[in-house]
C-alpha positions in Angstrom: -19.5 -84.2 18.6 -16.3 -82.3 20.3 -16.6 -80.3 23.4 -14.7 -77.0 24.5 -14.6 -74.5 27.8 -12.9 -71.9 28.0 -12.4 -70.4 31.2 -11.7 -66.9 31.7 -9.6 -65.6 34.8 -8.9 -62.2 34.1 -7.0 -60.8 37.2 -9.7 -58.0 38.9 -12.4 -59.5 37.2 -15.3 -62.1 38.2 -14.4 -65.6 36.5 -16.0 -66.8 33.3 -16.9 -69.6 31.4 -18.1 -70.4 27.6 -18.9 -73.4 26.4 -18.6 -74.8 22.5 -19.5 -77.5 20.5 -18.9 -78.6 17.1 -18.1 -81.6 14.8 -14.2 -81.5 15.8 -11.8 -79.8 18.6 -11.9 -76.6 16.3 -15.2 -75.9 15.4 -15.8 -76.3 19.2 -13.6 -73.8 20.2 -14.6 -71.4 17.9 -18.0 -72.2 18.9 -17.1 -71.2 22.5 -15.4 -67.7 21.3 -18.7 -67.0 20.1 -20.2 -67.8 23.0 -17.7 -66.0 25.1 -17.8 -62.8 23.7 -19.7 -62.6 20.6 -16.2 -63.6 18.3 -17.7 -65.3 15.2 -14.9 -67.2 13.2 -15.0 -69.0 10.3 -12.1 -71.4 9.9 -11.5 -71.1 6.1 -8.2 -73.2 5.5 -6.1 -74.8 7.9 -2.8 -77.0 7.7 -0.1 -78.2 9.5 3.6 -80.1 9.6 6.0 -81.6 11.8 9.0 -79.3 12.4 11.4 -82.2 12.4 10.9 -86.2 12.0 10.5 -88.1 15.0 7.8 -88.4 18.2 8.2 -85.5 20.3 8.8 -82.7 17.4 7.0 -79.8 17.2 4.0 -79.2 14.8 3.4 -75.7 13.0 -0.5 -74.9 12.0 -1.8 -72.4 9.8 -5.6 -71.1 10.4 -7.0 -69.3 8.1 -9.9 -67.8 9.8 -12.5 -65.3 8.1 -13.2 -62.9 11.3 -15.0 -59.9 11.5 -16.0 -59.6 6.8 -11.7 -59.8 6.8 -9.5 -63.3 6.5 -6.9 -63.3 8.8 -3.9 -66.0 8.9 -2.7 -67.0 12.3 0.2 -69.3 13.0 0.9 -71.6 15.8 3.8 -73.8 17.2 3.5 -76.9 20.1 4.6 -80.3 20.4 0.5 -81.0 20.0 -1.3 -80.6 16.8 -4.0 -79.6 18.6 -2.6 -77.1 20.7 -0.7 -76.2 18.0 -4.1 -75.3 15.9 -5.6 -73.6 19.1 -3.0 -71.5 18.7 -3.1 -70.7 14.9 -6.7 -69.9 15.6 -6.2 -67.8 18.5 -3.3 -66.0 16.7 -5.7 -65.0 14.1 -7.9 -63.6 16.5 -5.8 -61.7 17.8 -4.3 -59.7 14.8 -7.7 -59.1 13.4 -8.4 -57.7 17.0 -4.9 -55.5 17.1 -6.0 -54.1 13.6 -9.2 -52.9 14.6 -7.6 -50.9 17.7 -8.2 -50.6 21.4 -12.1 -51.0 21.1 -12.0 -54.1 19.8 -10.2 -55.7 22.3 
């Protein structure tokens, strides 16, 4: 069982925190967007590659994330694979969130 927080720090606001848990590092984190503010996402498809051979390159994932009754792709680039997927997921997010206007957000 994986673990996330998420710790929210908006400037003006009163600090927050969500937890998640899930069978890996994504699930969890999903888990906590849920729990954070009510984001449901369903990681559909995911994949990922090295940019370049060698220890140190950077890693591109691909999350494709059912959010909201839409599938959204997100993208996401860092020298971890797991940050790299945090990223793909996030990226998701927030496009289906920029689609559905200021309200959303």
């Amino acid at each position: 069982m994986f673990g996330c927080t998420l710790h929210d720090a908006t400037a003006g606001a009163p600090a927050t925190e969500a937890r998640g848990t899930g069978n890996g590092p994504l699930a969890a984190f999903t888990d906590a967007l849920r729990q954070a503010g009510g984001v449901t996402v369903d990681v559909r498809h995911y994949a990922e590659h090295a940019t370049a051979p060698g220890q140190g390159s950077a890693a591109v994932a691909y999350a494709l994330c059912a959010i909201g009754g839409e599938t959204w792709w997100g993208a996401g680039l860092d020298t971890s694979v797991l940050s790299a997927s945090v990223r793909a997921v996030l990226a998701a997010v927030n496009r289906s969130r920029s689609a559905r206007g200021p309200a959303a957000r």
